[in-house]
N, C-alpha and C positions, 0 to 999 in steps of 0.2 A: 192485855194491853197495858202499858205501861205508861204513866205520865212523863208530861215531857214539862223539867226544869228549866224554868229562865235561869242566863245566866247573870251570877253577882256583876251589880254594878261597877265593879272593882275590873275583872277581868274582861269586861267590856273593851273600860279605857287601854286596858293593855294591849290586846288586842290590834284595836284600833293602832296603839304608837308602834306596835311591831309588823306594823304592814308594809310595803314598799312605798317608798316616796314617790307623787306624781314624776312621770317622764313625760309627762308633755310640755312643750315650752310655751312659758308665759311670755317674754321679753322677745323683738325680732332682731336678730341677725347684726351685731356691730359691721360697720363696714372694714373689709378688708385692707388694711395697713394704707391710709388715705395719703399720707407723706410718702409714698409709694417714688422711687425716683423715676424722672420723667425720661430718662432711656432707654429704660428697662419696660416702662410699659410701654413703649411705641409712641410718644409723644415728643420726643425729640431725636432727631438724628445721633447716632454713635460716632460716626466720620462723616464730611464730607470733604471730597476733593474739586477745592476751588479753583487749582488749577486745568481743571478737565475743559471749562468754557474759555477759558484763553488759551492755551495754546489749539484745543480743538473745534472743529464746527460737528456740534453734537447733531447726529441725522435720527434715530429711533433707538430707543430705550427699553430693555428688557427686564424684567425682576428674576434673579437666579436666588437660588438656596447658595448655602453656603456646608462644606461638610467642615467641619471645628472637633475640635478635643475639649474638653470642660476648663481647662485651663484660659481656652483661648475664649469663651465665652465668656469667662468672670473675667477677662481683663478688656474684653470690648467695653461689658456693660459699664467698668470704671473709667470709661473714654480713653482707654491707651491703642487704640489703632490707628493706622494711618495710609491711608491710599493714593499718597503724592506723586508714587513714582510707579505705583502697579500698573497690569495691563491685564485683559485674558489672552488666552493662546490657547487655540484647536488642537488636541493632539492626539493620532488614537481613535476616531470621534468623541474626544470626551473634551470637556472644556474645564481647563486652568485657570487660577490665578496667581500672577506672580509677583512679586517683590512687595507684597500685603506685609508691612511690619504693621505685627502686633505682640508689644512687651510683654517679656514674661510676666504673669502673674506674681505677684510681691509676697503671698503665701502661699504660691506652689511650693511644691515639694520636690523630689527627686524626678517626680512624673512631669516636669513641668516644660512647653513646649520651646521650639527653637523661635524666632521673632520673624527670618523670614523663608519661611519652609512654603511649598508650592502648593497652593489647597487648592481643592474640587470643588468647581460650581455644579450646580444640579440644576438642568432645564431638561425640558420635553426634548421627543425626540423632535419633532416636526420644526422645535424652534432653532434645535441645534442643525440641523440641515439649515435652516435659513441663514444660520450666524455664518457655515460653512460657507455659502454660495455669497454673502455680502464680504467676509473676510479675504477670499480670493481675490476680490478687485483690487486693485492698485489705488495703492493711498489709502486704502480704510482698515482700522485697526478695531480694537474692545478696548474700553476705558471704562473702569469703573467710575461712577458718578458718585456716591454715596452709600453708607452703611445704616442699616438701622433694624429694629425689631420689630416683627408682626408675629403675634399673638405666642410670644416669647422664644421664636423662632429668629435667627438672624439673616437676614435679606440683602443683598447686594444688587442697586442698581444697578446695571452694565450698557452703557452706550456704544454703536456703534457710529465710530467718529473718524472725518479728515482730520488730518494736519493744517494749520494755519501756515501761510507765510509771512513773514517780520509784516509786510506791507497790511496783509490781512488784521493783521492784531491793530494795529495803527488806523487803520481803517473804523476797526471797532469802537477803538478809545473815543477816536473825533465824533463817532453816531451818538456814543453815551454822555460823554460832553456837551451835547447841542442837547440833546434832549433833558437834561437835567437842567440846563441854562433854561431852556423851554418854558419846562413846570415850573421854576423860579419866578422868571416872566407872567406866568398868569399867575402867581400866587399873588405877587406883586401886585398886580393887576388889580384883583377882587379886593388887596387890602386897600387900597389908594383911592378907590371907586366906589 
């Protein structure tokens, strides 16, 4: 049997400094890019179409997908879309949307899309039967209501709306007008009192 030599103090310390460095983390987790823009993460609408409550009486609203090219996602998320003049339309059974201008992207490339090309909403089957059976009636069309993102997806409200007539809209004005006279009224009120 052989004795067993301690080793020199020397190559102890070596050793030791040629070993791997911990990998375990001391520090937690910086938060992810906090100046995050409020669009993009789902805290602010991309579009809304403010014309959709005046010219129409919004009856039930649905959230559809939307199918997009990468182009046309990077120019939502910089607010260039606009759904002033869009609609859907059944066709096929599959559901449309049409005259969605969204500008080109300013650093697309040769791939880069058309502004008002005809895109595919994405809903259930069950719901597209219903859009079917409420679109047939007379006087009710799809209006898109608003754009925006959930959990980096982009979502399109879609209403299923009448048509106002001139009187209908005037009608509205006079409700919103009293009732903001109203609240004036009692704001008035509580300061005076």
């Amino acid at each position: 049997m052989g004795l067993r030599r301690r080793p020199q103090p020397d190559v102890v310390l070596f050793l030791r400094a040629m070993a791997r460095p911990n990998t375990h983390q001391t520090r937690s987790n910086p938060e992810k890019n906090p100046k995050r823009d409020p669009t993009a993460s789902g805290q602010r609408d991309a579009s809304i179409n403010r014309n959709a409550s005046h010219n129409y009486f919004l009856l039930e609203k649905f959230e559809t997908g939307i199918a997009l090219t990468g182009t046309e996602v990077k120019a939502i998320r910089s607010g260039k879309a606009n759904l002033k003049d869009s609609y859907g339309l059944v066709k096929d059974g599959e559901l449309w949307l049409l005259n969605c201008h969204i500008s080109p992207y300013e650093h697309g490339s040769y791939s880069n899309h058309s502004a008002l090309r005809t895109r595919k909403l994405l809903v259930h089957r069950d719901e597209l039967k219903k859009l079917i059976g409420q679109t047939q009636q007379k006087g009710l069309t799809l209006i898109p209501t608003r754009m925006y993102f959930k959990n980096g997806r982009v979502k399109i409200e879609l209403a299923v709306a009448r048509g106002k007539q001139l009187w209908d809209k005037r009608e509205t004005e006079r409700r919103r007008t009293a009732d903001r006279e109203a609240r004036e009224a009692i704001v008035r009120g509580h300061k005076g009192g």
